[in-house]
VOVOKE-305698 format. One record per residue: residue in three letters; residue number from 1; x, y, z of N, C-alpha, C in turn. Coordinates in nm, 4 decimals, always signed. Example, Ala and Ser with C-alpha at 12.3 -4.5 7.8 and 13.67 -1.06 7.14 Angstrom:
<sites>
  residuo  num      n.px      n.py      n.pz     ca.px     ca.py     ca.pz      c.px      c.py      c.pz
      ALA    1   +1.3190   -0.5690   +0.7800   +1.2300   -0.4500   +0.7800   +1.3200   -0.3300   +0.7800
      SER    2   +1.2850   -0.2250   +0.7080   +1.3670   -0.1060   +0.7140   +1.2900   +0.0030   +0.7870
</sites>
This chain:
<sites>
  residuo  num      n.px      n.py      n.pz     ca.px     ca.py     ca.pz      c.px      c.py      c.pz
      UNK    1  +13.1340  +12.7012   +5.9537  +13.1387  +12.8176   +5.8650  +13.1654  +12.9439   +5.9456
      UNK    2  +13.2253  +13.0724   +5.8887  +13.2702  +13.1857   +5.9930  +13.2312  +13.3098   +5.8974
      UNK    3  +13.2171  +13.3734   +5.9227  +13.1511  +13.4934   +5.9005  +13.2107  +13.5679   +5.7600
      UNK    4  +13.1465  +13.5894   +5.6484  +13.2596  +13.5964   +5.5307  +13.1958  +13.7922   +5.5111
      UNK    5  +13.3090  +13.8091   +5.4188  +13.2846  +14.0073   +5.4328  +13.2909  +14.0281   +5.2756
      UNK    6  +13.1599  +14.0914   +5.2145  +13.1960  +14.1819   +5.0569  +13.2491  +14.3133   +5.0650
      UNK    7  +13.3243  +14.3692   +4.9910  +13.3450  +14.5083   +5.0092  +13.2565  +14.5858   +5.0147
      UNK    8  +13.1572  +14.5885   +4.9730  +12.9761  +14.6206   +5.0046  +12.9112  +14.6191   +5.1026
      UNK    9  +12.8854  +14.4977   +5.1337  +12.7735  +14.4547   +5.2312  +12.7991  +14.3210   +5.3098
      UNK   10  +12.8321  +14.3289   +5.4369  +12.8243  +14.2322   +5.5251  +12.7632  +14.1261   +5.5063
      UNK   11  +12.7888  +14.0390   +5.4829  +12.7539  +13.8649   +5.4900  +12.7619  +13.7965   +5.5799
      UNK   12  +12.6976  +13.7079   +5.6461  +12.7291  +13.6362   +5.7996  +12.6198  +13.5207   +5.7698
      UNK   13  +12.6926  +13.4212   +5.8261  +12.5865  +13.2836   +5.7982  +12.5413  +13.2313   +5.9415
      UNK   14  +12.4203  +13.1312   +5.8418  +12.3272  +13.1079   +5.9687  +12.3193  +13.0580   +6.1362
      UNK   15  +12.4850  +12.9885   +6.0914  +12.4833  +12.8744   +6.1760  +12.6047  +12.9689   +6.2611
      UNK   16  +12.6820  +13.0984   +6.2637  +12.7438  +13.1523   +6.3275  +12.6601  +13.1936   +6.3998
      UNK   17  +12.7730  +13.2099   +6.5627  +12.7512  +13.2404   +6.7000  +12.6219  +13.3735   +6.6742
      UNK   18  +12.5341  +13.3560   +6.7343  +12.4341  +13.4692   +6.7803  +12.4363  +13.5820   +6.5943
      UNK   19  +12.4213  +13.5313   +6.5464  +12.3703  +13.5656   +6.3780  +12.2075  +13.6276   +6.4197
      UNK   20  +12.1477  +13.5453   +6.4801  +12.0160  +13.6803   +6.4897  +12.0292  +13.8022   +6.5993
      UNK   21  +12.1334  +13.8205   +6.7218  +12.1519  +13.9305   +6.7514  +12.2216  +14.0391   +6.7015
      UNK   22  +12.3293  +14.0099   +6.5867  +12.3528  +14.0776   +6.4730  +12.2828  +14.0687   +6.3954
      UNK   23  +12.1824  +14.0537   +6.3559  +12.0789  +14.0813   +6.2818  +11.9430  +14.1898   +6.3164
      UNK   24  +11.9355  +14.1203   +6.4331  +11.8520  +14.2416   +6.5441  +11.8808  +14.3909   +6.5550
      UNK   25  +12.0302  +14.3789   +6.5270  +12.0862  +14.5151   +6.5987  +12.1203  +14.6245   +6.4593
      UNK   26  +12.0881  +14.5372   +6.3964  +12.1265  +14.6108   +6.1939  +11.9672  +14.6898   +6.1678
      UNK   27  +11.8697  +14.5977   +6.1956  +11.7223  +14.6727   +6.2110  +11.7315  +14.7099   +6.3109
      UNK   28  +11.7286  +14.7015   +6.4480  +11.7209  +14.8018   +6.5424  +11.7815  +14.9249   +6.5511
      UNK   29  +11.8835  +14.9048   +6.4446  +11.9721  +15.0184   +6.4581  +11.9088  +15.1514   +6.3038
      UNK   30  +11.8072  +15.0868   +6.2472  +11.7557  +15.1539   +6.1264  +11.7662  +15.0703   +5.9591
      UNK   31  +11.8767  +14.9603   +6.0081  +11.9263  +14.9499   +5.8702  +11.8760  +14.8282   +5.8250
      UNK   32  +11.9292  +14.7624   +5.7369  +11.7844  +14.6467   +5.6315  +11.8926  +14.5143   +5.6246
      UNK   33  +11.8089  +14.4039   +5.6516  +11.8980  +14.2990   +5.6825  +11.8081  +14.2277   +5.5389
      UNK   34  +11.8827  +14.1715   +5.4846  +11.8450  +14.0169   +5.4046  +11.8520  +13.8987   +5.4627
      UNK   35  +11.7358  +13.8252   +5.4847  +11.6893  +13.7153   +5.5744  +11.6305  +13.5995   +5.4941
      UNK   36  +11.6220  +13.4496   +5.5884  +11.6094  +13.4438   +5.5024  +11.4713  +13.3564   +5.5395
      UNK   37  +11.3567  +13.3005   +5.4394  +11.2144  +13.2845   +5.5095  +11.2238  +13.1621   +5.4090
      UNK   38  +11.0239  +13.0463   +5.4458  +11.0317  +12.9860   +5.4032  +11.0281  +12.9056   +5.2394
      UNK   39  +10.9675  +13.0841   +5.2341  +10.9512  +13.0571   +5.0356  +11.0849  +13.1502   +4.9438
      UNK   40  +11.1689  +13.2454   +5.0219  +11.2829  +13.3300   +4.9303  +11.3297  +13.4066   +5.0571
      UNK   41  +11.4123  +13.4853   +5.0170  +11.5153  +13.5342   +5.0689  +11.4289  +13.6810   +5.1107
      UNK   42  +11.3889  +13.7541   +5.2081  +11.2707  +13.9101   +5.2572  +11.3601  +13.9935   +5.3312
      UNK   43  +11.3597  +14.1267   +5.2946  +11.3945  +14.1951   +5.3565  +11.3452  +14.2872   +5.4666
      UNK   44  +11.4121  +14.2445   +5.5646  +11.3864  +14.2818   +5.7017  +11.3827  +14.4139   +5.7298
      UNK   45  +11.3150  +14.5118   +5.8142  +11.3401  +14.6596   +5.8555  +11.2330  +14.6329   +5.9953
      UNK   46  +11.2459  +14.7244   +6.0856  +11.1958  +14.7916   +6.1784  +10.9984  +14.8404   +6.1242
      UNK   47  +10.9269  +14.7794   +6.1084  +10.7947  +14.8133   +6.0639  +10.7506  +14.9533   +6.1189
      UNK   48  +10.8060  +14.9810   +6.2249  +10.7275  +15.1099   +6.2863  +10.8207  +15.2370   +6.2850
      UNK   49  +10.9735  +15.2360   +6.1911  +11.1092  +15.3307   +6.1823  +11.0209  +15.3920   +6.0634
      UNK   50  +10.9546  +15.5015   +6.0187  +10.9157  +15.5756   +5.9150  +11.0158  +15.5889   +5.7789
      UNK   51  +11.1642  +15.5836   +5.8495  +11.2559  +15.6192   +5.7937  +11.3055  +15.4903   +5.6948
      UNK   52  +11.3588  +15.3925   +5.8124  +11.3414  +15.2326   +5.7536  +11.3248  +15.2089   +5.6408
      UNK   53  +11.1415  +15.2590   +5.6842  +11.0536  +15.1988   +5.5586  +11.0684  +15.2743   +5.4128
      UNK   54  +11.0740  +15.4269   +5.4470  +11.1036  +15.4449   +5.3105  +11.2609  +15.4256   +5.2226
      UNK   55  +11.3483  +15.3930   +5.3245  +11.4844  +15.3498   +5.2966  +11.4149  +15.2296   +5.1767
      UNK   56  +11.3477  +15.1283   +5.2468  +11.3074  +15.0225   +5.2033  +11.2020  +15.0348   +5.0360
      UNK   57  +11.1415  +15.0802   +5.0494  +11.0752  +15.1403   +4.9481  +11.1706  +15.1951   +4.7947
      UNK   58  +11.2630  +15.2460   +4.8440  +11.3864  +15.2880   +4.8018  +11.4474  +15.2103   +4.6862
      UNK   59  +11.4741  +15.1330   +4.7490  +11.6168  +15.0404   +4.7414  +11.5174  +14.9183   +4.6356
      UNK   60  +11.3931  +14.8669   +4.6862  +11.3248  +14.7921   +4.6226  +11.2668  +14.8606   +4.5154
      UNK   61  +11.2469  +14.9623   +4.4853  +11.1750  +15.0504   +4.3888  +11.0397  +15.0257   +4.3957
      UNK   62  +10.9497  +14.9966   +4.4948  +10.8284  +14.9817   +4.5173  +10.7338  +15.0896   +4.5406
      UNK   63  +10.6506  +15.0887   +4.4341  +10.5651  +15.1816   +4.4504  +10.4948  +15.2099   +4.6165
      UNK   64  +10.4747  +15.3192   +4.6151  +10.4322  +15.4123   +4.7788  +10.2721  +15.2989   +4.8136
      UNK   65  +10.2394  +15.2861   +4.7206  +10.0862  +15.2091   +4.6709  +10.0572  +15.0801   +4.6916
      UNK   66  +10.1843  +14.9800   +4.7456  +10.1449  +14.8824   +4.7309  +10.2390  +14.8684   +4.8897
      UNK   67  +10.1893  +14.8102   +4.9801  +10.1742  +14.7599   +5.1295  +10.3032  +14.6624   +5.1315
      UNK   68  +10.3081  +14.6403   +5.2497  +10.4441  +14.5609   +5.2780  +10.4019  +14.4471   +5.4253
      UNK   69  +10.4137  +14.3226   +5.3921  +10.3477  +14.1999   +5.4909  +10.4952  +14.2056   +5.5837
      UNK   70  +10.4458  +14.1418   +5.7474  +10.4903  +14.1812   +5.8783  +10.5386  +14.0264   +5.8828
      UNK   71  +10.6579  +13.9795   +5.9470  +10.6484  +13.8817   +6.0449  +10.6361  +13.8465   +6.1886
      UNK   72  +10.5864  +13.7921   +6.2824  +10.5827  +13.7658   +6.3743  +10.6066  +13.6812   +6.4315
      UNK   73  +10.6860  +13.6856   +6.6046  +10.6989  +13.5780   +6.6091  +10.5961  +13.4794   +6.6779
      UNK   74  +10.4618  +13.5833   +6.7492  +10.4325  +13.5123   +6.8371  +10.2657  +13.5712   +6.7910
      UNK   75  +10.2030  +13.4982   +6.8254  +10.0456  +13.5877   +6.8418  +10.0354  +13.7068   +6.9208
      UNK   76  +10.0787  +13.6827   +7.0170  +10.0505  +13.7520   +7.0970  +10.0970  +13.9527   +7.0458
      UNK   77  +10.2013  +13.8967   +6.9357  +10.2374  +14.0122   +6.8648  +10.1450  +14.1175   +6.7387
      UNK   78  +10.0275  +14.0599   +6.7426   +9.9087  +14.0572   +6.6497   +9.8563  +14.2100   +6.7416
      UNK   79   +9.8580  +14.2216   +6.8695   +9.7838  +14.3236   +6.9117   +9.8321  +14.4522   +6.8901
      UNK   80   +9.9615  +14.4496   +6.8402  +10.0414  +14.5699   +6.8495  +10.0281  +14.5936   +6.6688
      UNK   81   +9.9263  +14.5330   +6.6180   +9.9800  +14.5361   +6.4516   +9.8140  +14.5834   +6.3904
      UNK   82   +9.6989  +14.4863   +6.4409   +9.5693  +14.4625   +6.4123   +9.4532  +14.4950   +6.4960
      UNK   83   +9.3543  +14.5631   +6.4568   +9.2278  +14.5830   +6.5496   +9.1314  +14.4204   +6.5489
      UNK   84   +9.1144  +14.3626   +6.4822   +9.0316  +14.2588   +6.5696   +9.0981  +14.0947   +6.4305
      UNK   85   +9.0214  +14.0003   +6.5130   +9.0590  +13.8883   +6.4024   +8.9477  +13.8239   +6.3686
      UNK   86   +8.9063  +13.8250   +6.2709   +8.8375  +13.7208   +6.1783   +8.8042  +13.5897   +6.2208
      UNK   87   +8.7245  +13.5872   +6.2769   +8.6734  +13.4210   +6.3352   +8.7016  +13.2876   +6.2248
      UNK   88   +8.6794  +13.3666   +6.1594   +8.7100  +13.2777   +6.0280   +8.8364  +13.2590   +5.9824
      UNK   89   +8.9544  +13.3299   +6.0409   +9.0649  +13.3026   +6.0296   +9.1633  +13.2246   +6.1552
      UNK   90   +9.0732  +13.1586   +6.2491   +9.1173  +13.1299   +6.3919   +9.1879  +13.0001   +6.3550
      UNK   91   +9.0634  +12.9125   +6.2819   +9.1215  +12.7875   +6.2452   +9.2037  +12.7487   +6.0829
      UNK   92   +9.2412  +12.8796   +5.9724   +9.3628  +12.8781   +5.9472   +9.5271  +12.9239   +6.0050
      UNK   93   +9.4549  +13.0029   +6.1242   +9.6351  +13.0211   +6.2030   +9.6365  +12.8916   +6.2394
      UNK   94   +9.5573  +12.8441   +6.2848   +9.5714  +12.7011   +6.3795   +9.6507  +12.5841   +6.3216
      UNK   95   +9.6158  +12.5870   +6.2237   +9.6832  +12.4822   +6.0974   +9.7802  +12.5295   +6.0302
      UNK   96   +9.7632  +12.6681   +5.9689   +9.8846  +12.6807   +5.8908  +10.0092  +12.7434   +5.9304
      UNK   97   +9.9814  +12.8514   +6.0717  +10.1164  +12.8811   +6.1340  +10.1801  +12.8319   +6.2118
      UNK   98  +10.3088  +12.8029   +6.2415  +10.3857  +12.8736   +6.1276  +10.3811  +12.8435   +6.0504
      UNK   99  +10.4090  +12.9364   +5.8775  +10.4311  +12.8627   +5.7748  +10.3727  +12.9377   +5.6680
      UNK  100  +10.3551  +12.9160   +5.5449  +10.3593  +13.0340   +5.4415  +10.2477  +13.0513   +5.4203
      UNK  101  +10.1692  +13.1017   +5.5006   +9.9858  +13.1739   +5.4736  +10.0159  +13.2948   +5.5558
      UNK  102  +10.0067  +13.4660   +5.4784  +10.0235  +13.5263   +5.5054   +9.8799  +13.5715   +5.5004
      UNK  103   +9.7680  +13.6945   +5.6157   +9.6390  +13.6812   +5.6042   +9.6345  +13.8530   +5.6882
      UNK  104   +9.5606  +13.8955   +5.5805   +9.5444  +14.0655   +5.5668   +9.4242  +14.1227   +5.6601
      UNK  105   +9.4461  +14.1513   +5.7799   +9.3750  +14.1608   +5.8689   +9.3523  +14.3589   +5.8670
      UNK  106   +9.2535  +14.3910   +5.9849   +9.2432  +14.5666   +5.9826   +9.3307  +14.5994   +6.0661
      UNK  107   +9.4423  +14.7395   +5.9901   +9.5375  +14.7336   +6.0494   +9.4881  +14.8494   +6.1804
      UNK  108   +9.6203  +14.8632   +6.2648   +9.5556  +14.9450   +6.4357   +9.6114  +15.1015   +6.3499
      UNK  109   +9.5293  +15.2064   +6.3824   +9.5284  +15.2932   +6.2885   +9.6564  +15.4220   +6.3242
      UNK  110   +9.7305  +15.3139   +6.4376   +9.8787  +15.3854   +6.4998  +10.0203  +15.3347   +6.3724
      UNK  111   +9.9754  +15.2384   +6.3195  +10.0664  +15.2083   +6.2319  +10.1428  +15.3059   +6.0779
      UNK  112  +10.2742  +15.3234   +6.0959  +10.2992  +15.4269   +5.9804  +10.2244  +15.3917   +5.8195
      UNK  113  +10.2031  +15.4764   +5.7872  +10.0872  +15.4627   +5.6260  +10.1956  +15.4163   +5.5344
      UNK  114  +10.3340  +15.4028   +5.5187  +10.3840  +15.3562   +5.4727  +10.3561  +15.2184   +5.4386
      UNK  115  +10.3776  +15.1419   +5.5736  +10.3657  +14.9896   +5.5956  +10.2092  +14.9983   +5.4973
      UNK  116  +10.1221  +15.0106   +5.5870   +9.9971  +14.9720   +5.5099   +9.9596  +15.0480   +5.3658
      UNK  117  +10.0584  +15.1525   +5.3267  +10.0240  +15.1824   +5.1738   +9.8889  +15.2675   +5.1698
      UNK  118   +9.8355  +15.3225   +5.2847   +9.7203  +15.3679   +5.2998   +9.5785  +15.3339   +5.3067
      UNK  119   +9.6162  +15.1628   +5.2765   +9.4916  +15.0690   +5.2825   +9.4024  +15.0486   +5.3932
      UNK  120   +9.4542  +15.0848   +5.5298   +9.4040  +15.0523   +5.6403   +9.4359  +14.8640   +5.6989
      UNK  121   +9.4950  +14.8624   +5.6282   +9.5082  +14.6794   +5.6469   +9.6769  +14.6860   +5.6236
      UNK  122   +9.7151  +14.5200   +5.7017   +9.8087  +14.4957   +5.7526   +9.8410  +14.3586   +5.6930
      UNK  123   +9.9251  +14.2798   +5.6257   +9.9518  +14.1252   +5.5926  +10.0620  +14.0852   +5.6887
      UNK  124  +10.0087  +13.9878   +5.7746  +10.0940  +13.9207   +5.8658  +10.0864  +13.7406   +5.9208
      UNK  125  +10.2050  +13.7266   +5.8850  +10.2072  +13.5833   +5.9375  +10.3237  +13.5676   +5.9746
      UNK  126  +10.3319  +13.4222   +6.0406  +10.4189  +13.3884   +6.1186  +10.5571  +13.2854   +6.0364
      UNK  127  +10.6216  +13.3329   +6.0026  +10.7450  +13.2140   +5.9418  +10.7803  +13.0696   +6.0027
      UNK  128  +10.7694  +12.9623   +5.9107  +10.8291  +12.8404   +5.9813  +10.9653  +12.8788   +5.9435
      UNK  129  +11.0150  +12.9483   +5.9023  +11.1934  +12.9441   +5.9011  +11.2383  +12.9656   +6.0110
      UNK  130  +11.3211  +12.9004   +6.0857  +11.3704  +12.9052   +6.2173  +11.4658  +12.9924   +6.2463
      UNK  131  +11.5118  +13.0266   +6.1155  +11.6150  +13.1600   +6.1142  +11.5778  +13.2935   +6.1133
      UNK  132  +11.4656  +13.3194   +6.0637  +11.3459  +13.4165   +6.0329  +11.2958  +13.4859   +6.1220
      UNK  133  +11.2460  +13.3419   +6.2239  +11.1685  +13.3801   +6.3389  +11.3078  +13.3916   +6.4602
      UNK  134  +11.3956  +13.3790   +6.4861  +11.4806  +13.3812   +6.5902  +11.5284  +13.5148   +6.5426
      UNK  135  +11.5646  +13.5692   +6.4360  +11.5690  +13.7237   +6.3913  +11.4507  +13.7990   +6.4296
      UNK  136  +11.3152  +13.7810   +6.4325  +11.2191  +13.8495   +6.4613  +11.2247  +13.8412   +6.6152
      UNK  137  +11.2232  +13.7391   +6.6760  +11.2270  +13.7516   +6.8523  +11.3264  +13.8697   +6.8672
      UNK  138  +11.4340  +13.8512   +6.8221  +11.5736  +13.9240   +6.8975  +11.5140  +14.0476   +6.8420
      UNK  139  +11.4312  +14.0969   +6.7136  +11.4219  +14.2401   +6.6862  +11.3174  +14.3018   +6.7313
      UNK  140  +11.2635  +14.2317   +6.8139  +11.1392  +14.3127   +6.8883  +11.0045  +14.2320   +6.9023
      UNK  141  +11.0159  +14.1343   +6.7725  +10.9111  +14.0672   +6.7505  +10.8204  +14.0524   +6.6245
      UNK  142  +10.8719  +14.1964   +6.5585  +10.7866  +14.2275   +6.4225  +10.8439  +14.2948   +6.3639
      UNK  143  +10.8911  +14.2505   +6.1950  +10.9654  +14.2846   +6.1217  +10.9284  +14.2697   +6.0076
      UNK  144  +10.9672  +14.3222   +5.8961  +10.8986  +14.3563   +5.7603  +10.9969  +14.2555   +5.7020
      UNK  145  +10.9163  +14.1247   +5.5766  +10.9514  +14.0274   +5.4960  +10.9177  +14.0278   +5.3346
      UNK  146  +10.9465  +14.1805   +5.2846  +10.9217  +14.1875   +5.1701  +11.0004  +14.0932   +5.0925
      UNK  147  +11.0163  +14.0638   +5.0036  +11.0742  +13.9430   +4.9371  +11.2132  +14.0628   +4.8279
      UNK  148  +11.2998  +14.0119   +4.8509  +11.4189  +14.0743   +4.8440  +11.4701  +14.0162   +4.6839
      UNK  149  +11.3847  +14.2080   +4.6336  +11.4043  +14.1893   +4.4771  +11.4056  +14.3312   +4.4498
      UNK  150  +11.4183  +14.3767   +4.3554  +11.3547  +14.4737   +4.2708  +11.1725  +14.4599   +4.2363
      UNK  151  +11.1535  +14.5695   +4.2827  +10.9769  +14.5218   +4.2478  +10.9574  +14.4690   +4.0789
      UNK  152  +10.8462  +14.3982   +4.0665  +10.8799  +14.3556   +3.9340  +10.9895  +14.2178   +3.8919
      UNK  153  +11.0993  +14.1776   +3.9924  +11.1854  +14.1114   +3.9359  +11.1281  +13.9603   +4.0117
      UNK  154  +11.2074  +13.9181   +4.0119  +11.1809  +13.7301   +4.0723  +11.2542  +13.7442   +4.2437
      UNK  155  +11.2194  +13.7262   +4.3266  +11.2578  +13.7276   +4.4669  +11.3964  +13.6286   +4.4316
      UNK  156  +11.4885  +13.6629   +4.5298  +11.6396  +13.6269   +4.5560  +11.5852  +13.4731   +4.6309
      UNK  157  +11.6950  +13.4151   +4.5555  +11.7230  +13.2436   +4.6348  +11.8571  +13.2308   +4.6765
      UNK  158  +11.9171  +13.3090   +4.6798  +12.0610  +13.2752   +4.7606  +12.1162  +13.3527   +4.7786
      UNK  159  +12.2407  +13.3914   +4.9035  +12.3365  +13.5071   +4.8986  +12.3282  +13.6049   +4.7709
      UNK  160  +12.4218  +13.5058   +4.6959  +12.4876  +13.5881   +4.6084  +12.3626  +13.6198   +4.5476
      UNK  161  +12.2349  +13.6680   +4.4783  +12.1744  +13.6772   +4.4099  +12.1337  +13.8143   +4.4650
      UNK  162  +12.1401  +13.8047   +4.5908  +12.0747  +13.9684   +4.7011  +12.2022  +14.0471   +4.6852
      UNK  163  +12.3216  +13.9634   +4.6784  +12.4805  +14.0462   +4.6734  +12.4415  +14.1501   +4.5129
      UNK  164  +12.4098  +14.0712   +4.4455  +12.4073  +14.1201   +4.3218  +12.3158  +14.2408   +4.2907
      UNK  165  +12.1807  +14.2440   +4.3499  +12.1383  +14.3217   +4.3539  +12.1328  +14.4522   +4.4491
      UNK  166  +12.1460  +14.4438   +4.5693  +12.1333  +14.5249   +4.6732  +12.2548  +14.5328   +4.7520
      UNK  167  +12.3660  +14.4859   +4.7356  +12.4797  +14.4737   +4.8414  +12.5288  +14.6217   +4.8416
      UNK  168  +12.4994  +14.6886   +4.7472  +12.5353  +14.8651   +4.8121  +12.4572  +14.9280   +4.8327
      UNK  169  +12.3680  +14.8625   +4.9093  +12.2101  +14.9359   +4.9331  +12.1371  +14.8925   +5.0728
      UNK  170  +12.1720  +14.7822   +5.1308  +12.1462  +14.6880   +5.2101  +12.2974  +14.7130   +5.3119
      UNK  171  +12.2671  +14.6390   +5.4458  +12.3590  +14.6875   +5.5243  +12.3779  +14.5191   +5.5485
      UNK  172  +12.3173  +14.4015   +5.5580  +12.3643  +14.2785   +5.5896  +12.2687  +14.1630   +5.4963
      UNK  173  +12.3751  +14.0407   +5.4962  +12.3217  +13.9388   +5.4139  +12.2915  +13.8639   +5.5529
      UNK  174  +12.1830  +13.7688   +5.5901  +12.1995  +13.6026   +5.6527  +12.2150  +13.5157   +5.5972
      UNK  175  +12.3207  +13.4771   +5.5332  +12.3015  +13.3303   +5.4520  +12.3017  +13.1860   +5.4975
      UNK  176  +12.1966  +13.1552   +5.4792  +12.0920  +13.0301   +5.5180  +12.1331  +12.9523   +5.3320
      UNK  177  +12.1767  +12.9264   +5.2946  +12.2191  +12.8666   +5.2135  +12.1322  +12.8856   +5.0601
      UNK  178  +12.1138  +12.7881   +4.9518  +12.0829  +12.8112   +4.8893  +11.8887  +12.7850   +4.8863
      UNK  179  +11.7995  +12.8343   +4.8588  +11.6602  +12.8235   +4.8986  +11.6232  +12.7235   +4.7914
      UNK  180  +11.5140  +12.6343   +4.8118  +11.4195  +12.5865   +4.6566  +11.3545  +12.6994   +4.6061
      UNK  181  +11.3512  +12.7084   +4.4748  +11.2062  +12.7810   +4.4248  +11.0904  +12.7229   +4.4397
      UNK  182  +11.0272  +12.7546   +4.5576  +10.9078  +12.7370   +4.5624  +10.8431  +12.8987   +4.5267
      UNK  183  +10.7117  +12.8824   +4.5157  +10.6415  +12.9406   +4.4979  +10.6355  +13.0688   +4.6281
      UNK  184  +10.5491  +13.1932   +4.6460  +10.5614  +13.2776   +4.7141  +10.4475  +13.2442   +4.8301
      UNK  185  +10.4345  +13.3223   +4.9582  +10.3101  +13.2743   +5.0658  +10.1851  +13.2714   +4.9838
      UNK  186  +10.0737  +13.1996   +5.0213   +9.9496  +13.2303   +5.0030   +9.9100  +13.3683   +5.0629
      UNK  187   +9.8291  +13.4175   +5.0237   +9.7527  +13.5515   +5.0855   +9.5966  +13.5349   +5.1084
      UNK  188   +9.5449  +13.5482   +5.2087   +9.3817  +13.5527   +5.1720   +9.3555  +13.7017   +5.2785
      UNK  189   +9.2253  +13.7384   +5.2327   +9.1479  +13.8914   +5.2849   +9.0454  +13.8786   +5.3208
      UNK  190   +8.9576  +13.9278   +5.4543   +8.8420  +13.8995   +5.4752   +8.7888  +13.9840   +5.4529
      UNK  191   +8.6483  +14.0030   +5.3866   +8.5947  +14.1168   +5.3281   +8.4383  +14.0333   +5.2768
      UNK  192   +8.3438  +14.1041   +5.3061   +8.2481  +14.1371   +5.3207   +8.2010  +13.9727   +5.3687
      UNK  193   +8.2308  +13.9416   +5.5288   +8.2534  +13.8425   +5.6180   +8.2382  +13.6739   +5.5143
      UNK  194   +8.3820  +13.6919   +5.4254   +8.4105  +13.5761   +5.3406   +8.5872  +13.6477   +5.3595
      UNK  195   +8.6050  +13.5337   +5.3233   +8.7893  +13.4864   +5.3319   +8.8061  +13.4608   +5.2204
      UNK  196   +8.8510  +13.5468   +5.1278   +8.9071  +13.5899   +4.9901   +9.0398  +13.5359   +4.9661
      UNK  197   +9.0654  +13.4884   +4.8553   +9.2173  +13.4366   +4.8192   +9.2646  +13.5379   +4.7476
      UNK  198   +9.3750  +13.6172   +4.7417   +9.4247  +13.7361   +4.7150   +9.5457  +13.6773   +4.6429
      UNK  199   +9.6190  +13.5722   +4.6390   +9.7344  +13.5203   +4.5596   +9.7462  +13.3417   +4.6238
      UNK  200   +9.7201  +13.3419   +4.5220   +9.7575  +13.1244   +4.5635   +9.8871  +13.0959   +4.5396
      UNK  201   +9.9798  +13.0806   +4.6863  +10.0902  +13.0410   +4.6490  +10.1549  +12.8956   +4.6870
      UNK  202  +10.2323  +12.9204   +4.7547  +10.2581  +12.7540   +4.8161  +10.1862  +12.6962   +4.8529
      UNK  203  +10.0667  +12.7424   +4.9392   +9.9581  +12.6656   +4.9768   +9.8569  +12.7048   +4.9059
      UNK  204   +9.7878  +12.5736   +4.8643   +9.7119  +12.5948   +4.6889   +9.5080  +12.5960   +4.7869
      UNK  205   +9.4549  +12.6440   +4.7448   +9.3319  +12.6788   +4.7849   +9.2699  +12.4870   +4.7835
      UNK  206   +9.2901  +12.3707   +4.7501   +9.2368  +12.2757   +4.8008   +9.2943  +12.2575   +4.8884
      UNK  207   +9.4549  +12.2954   +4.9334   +9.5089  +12.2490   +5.0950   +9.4223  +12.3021   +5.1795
      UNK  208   +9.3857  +12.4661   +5.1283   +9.2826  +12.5095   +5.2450   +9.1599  +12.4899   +5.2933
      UNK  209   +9.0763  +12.4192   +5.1599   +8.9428  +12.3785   +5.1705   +8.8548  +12.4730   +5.1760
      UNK  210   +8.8532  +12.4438   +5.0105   +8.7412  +12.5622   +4.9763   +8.6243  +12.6263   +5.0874
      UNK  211   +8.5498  +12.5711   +5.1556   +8.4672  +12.5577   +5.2733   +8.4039  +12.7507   +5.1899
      UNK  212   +8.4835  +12.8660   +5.3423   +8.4289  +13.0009   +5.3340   +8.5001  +13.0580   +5.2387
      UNK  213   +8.6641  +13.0033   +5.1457   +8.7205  +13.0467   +5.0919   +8.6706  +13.0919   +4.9533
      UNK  214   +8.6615  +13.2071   +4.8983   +8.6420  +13.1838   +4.7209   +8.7730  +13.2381   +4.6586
      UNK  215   +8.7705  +13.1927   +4.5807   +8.9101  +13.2083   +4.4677   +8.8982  +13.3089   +4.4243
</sites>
């Protein structure tokens, strides 16, 4: 496959030459890539560009109010995002990352209020999409995976569906082909030292075992 062009918005597929260093260099450079992850199609930005983010905010029509979850590629990328981790969340990274359990930790209070929506907290996990995460290495390491919709609408499952909505708004497509509808990440929150389920998605609260979890 070779690199195809809309009069809009750049398209480039997965399996072309170095596709995540053109991808890297579209957020590094300020601008918003469509990527693609393991439950829908997220749009990528620079988490710490002020500008980015409200580009991003923008374009999605997302209220100022509601927070925006990080990908990473590595743990080790957790220090630059979060003040401490949840003991209780040691042995769900262990099991579920990579992979669609996204988990709302206290965010480091250097982070733009955008990202966190003013909450003080941060949603971050690690993608099993191999396309996802090789875009996040090349962009620094940590990149924003809002799910690439109109707030309110159904997250994008293929090229053309992000073409349709955002291609004069957005600066690049990755097309990774067509996605399943699955369901969106799980979310859980630790708060008042219990591990809260905040949205049950692909991974359903008996995969996790009820144990400290409550619904």
């Amino acid at each position: 496959m070779t690199r195809r062009e809309t009069s809009r918005c750049k398209i480039i597929v997965s399996d072309q030459t170095d596709y995540s260093g053109i991808a890297a260099a579209v957020i590094g450079s300020g601008g918003v890539a469509a990527i693609p992850t393991e439950t829908s199609y997220g749009l990528a930005v620079d988490p710490f560009n002020s500008r980015s983010l409200e580009r991003l905010y923008k374009i999605k029509k997302r209220p100022s109010s509601k927070p925006v979850l990080v990908l990473i590629d590595g743990y080790d990328r957790l220090s630059y995002l979060i003040s401490e981790i949840p003991e209780a969340y040691r042995p769900l990274m262990q099991r579920f990352w990579p992979g669609p359990l996204t988990l709302i930790f206290k965010a480091q209070k250097t982070l733009p209020e955008l990202l966190t929506a003013g909450t003080g907290t941060i949603g971050v996990r690690i993608s099993s999409n191999r396309v996802a995460t090789e875009i996040c290495r090349r962009a620094g390491g940590v990149i924003t995976a809002t799910s690439a919709n109109i707030s309110g609408e159904q997250p994008a499952r293929s090229a053309a569906e992000i073409d349709r909505s955002f291609a004069s708004s957005i600066d690049l497509i990755v097309d990774d082909g067509d996605l399943q509808r699955l369901p969106p990440s799980t979310i859980l929150t630790y708060r008042g030292n219990r591990v809260t389920m905040v949205r049950e998605g692909i991974i359903s609260i008996d995969q996790l075992g009820r144990g400290p979890i409550e619904g």
